[in-house]
C-alpha positions as CSV (number, residue, x, y, z in Angstrom):
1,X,166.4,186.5,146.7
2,X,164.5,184.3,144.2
3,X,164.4,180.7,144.0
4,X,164.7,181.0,140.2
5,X,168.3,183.3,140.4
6,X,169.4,180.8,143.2
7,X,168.4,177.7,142.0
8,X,168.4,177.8,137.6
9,X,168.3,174.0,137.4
10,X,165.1,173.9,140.1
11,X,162.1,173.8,138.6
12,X,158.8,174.8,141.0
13,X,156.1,172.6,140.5
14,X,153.6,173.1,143.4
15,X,151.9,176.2,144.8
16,X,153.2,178.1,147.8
17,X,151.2,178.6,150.5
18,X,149.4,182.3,150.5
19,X,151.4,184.8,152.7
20,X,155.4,182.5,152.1
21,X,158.2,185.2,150.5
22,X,160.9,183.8,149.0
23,X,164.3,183.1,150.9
24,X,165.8,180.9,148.5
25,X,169.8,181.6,148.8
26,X,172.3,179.7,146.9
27,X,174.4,178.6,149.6
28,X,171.5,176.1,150.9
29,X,170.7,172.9,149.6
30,X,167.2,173.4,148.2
31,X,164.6,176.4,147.6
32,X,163.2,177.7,150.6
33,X,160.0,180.0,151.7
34,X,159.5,181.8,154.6
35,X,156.3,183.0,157.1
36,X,156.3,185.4,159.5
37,X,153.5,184.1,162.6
38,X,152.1,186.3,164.6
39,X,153.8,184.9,168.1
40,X,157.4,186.0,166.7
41,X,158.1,182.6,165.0
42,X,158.9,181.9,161.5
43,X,157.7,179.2,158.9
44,X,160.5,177.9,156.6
45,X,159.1,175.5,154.0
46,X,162.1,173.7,152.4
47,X,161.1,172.2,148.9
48,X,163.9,170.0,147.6
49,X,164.2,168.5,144.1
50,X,161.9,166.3,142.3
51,X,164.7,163.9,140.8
52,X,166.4,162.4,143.6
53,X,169.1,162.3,141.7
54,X,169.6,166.0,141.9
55,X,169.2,166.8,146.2
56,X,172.3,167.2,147.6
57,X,170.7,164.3,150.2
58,X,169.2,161.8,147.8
59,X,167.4,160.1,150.7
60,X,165.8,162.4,152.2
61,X,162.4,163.6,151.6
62,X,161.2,166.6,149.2
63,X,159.1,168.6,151.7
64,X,160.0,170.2,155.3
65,X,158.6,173.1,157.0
66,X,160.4,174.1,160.2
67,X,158.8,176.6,162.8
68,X,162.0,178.7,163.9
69,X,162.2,181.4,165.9
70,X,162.6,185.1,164.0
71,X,166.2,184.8,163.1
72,X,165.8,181.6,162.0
73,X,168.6,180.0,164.1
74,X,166.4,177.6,166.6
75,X,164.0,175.3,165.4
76,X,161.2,174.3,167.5
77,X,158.9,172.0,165.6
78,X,159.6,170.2,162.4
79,X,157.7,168.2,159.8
80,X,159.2,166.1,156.7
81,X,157.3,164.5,154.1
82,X,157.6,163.4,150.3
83,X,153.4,164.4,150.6
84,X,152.9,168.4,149.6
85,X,149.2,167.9,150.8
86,X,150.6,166.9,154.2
87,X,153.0,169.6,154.7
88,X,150.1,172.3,153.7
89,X,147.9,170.8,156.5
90,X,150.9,171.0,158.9
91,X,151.1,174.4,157.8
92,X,147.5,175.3,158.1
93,X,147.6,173.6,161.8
94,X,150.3,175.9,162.6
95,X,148.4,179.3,161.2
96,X,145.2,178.3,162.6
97,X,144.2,178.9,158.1
């Protein structure tokens, strides 16, 4: 899967994180990257639209990162944020990076 397949209109304009594959799937609202940990759990960093006016939510914010468990199917921590520079320290807090 690729982001730029699934998503045509979505146009990627921040770096991912070192070590994030792609997992973008057409079926989801937004873009998505994914992190295996070490412990079992996953990273999914959701990266929605720049123009509100194209996110399926238009109030919600741009960035998310979820920890999940290896299937993806529980999530056990979240953070949300409109700030990429918060979301990659979330990240690096969770990797220990």
């Amino acid at each position: 899967m690729n982001y730029a397949e699934e998503f045509p209109d979505f146009t990627l304009d921040v770096e991912i994180p070192a070590g994030f594959i792609d997992n973008s799937w057409h079926n989801n609202a937004m873009p998505c990257w994914v992190k295996e940990l070490p412990d079992k759990h996953m990273l999914v960093l959701w990266i929605d639209y720049a123009d509100q006016a194209s996110r399926d939510f238009a109030n919600r914010v741009r960035f998310a990162v979820h920890m999940t468990d290896i299937d993806m199917t529980d999530v056990y921590e979240s953070f949300e944020t409109d700030d990429y520079a918060a979301a990659l320290a979330w990240i690096d807090l969770k990797t220990g990076d």
